[in-house]
C-alpha positions as CSV (number, residue, x, y, z in Angstrom):
1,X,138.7,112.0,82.0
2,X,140.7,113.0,85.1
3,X,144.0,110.8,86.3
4,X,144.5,111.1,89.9
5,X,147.9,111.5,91.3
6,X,150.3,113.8,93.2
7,X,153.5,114.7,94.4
8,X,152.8,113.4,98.1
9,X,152.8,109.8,96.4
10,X,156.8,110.1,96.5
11,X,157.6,109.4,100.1
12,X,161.0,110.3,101.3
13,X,163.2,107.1,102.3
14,X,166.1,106.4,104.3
15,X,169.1,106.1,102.1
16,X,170.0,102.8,100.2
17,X,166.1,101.8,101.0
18,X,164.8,99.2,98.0
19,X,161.4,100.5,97.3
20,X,161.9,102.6,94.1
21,X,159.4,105.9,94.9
22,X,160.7,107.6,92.3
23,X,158.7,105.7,89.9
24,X,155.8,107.7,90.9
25,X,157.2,111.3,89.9
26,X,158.9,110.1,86.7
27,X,155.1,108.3,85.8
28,X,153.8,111.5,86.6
29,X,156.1,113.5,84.5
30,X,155.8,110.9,81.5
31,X,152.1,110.9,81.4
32,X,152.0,114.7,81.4
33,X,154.5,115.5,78.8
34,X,153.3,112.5,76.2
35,X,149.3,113.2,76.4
36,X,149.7,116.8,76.5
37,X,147.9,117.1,79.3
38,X,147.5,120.1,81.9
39,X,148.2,120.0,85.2
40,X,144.2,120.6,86.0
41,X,143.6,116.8,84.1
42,X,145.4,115.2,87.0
43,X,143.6,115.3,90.0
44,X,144.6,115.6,93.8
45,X,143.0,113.3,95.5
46,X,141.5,113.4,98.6
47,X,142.7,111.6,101.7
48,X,140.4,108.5,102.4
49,X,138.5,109.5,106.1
50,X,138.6,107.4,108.3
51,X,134.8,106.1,108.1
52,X,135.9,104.7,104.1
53,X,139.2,103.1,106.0
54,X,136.5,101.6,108.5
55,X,135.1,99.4,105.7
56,X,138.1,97.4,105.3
57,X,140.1,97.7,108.5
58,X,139.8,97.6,112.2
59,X,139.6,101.1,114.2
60,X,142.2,100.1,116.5
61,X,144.3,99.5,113.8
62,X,143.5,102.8,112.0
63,X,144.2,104.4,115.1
64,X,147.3,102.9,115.8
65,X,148.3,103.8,112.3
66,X,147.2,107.0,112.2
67,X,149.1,107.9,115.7
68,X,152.1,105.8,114.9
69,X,151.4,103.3,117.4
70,X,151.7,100.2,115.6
71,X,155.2,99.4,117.0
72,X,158.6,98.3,115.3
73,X,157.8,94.8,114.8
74,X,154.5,95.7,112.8
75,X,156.5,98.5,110.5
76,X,159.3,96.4,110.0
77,X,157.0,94.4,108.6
78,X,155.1,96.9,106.6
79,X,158.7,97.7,105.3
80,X,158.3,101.6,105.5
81,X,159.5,103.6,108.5
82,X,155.9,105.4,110.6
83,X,156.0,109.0,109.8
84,X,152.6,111.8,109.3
85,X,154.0,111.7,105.8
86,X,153.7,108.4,105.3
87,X,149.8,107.7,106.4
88,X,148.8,110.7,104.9
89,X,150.7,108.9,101.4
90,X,148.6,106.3,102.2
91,X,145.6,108.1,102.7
92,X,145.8,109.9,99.6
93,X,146.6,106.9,97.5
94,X,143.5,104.9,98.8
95,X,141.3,108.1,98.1
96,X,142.1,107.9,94.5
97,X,141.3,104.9,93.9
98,X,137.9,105.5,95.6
99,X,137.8,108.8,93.3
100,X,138.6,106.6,90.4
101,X,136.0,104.2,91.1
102,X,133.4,106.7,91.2
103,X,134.6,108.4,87.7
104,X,134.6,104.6,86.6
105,X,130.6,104.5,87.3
106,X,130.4,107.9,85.5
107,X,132.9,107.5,82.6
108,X,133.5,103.7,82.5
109,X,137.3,104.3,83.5
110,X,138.9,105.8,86.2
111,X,142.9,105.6,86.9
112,X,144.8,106.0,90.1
113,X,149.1,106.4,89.3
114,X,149.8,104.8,92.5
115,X,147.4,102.3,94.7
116,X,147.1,98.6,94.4
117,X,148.5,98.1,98.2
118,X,146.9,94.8,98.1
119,X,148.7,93.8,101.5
120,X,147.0,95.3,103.7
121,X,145.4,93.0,105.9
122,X,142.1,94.3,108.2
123,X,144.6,94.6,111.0
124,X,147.7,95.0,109.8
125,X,150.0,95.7,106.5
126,X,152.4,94.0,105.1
127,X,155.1,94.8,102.4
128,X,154.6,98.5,101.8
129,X,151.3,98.6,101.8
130,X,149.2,100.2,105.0
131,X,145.9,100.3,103.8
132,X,144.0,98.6,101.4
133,X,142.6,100.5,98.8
134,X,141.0,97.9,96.1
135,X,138.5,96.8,98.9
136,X,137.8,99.9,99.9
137,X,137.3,101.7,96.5
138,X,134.7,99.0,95.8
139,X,133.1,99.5,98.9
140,X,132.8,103.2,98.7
141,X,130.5,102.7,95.3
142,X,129.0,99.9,96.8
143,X,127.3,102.3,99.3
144,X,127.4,105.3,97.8
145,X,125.9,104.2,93.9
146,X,124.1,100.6,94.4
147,X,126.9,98.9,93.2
148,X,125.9,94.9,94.1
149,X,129.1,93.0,93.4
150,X,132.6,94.4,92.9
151,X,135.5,92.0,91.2
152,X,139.6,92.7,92.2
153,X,141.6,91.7,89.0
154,X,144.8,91.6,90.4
155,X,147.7,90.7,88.6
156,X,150.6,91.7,90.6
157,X,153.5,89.3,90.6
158,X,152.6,88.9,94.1
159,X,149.2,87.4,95.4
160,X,147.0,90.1,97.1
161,X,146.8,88.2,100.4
162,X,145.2,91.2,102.1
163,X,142.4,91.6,99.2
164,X,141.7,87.7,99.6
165,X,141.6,88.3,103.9
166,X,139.6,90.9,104.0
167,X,137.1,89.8,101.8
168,X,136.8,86.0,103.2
169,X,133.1,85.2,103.7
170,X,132.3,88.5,101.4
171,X,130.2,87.2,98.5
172,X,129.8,91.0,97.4
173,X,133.4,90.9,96.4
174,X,135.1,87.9,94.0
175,X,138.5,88.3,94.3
176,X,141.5,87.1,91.3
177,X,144.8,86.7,91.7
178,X,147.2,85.9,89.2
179,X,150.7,85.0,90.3
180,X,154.0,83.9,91.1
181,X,153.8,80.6,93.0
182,X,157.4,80.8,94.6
183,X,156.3,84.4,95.6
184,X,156.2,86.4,98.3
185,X,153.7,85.9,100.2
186,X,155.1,82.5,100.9
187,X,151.8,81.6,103.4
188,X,149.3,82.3,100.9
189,X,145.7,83.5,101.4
190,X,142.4,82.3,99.5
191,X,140.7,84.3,96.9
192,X,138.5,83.1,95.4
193,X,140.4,81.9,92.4
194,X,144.2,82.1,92.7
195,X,146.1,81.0,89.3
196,X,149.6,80.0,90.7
197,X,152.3,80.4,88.0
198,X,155.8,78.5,88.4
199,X,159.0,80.6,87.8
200,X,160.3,82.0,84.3
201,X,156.5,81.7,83.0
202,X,156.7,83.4,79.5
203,X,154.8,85.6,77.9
204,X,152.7,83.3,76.1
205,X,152.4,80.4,79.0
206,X,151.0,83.7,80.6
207,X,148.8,84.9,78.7
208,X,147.3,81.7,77.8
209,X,146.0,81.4,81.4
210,X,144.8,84.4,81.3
211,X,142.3,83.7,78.9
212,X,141.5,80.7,79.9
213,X,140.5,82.2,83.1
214,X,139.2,85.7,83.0
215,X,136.0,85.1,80.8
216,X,135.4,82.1,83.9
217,X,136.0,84.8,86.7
218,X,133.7,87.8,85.1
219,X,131.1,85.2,84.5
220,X,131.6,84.0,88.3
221,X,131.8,87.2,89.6
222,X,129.3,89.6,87.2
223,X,130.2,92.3,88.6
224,X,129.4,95.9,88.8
225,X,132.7,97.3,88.8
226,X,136.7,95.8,88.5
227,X,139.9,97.2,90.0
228,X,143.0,96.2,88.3
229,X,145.6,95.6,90.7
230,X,148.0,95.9,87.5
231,X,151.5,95.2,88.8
232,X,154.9,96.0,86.1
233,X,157.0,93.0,88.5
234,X,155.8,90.0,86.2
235,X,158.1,91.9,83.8
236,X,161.4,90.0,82.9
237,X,163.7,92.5,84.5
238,X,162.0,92.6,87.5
239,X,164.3,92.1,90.5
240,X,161.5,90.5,92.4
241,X,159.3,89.4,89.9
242,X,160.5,85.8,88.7
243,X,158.5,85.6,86.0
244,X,159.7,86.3,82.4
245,X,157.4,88.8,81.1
246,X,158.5,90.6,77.8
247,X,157.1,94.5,78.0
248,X,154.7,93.4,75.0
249,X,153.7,90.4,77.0
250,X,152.4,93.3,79.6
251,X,151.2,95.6,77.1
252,X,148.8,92.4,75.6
253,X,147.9,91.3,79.3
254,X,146.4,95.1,79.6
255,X,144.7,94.9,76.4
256,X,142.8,91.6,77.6
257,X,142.0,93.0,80.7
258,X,140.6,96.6,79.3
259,X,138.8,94.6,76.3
260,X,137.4,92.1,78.5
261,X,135.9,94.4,80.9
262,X,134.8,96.6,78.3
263,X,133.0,94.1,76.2
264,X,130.9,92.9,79.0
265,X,130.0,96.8,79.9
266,X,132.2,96.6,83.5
267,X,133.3,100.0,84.6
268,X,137.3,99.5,85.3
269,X,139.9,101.4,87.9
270,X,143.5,100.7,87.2
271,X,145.9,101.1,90.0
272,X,149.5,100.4,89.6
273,X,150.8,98.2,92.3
274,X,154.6,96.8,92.7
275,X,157.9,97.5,90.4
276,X,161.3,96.7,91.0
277,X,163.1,96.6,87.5
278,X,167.1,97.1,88.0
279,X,166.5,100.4,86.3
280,X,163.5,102.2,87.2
281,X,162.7,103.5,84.1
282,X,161.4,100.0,82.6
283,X,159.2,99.7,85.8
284,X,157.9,103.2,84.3
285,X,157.5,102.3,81.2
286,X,155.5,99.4,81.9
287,X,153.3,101.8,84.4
288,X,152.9,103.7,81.2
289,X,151.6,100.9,79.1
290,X,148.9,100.2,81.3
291,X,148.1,104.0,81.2
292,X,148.1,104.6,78.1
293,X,146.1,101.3,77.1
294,X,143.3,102.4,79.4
295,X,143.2,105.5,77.7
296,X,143.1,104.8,74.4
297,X,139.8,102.8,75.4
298,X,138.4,105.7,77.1
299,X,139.6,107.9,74.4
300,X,139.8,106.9,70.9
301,X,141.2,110.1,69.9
302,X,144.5,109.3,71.5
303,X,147.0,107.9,69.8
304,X,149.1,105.1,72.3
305,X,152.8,106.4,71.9
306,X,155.8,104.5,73.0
């Protein structure tokens, strides 16, 4: 099983800038080193063309983002400065998640150590995220393998208002989003089931919606494949997050998920989505969990290690 990532997920950022790309080198790094694992496991991905951006966005806005003529006001909203470097980023993020979901259909798993930019809308993105690559990935294997219905687990702190936009009047695609109420986005979008959570929701409040719910959305949705828009900003120490996660709190919210979409036969991509601990390193670690709790599934011969 192959884990796609790469160095050209670290973007560089004007100074004092809040979005905490390290995380993606130091995931990297700690994925590497603790699974043993040689360089030639984790895979480059390639950057999504623009036909696979087509499915989900406008070409007028692929264009403009491509060409860096989406303005200041539309950037400033996006939250990332336009640069080559940065659509290609994004390029090269949604690509793995579509590579993922294709070595899902083969392998039943398939993990992408960036992705879940769940705010990007068909025309235009929103908090860091330019393009988005759950709908995409799922409509890449809906085309290419047969795939008839595709489900986005997302459970980002944040709703994924661009995955519910996008995929308005899109039976093919059930979309669930689990998440802070008093959140950004404050204008919320429809999915198709939103579970709003008030502030300093604990681990167990948490976890008891999700079961209550997820066995209701697979049965809704039977789908053919799941992306799980993961998210480590429910966590506790999250300086967005608002929510009062524990780390084990996450690492049992995984385990549903992964046992959930196993037991029902569901091939599953993770993707990692939004962190913003106070210190980076428990955003990492919480990155890792999910990781490593995917591939212990895929993998019973590895042992999870803390």
């Amino acid at each position: 099983m192959k884990i796609y990532s790469t160095a050209e997920y670290v973007l560089r950022l004007p100074e004092g800038h809040r979005f905490p790309m390290e995380k993606y080198r130091l995931l990297h790094e700690r994925v590497i080193s603790s699974l043993s694992l040689d360089e030639d496991q984790i895979e480059t991905p390639p950057e999504a063309t623009d036909l696979q951006l087509s499915r989900a966005h406008d070409w007028d806005y692929i264009h403009a983002a491509q060409n860096g003529l989406l303005g200041e006001t539309a950037m400033k909203k996006i939250g990332f400065p336009w640069s080559k470097e940065f659509v290609k980023r994004s390029r090269l993020s949604s690509g793995a998640t579509i590579e993922s979901a294709r070595q899902a259909i083969r392998e039943g798993y398939g993990i992408n150590l960036a992705g879940g930019t769940h705010h990007a809308f068909r025309d235009h993105g929103e908090a860091y995220c330019l393009f988005n690559d759950s709908v995409l990935a799922i409509r890449a294997v809906q085309i290419e393998e047969n795939i008839q219905r595709g489900l986005i687990i997302d459970l980002d702190v944040h709703q994924g208002n661009g995955s519910a936009a996008i995929c308005q009047g899109d039976q093919s695609i059930f979309t669930f989003s689990m998440h802070g109420e008093k959140n950004y986005p404050l204008k919320k979008e429809k999915s198709n089931l939103d579970v709003p959570l008030p502030d300093k929701t604990s681990d167990r409040e948490y976890l008891d919606q999700l079961l209550i719910h997820l066995p209701k959305v697979i049965e809704l949705a039977r789908p053919g494949i799941a992306i799980y828009v993961s998210g480590a900003d429910a966590y506790a120490g999250d300086q967005l997050g608002r929510l009062s996660l524990t780390k084990q709190g996450l690492r049992d919210r995984d385990s549903i998920v992964v046992e959930y979409c196993q037991s029902h036969g569901i091939p599953l991509v993770l993707t990692m989505a939004g962190g913003y601990a106070s210190n980076v390193l428990d955003t990492v670690d919480i990155h890792y969990q999910s990781v490593m709790t995917v591939m212990s599934r895929a993998n019973r011969s590895i042992e999870y290690q803390t």
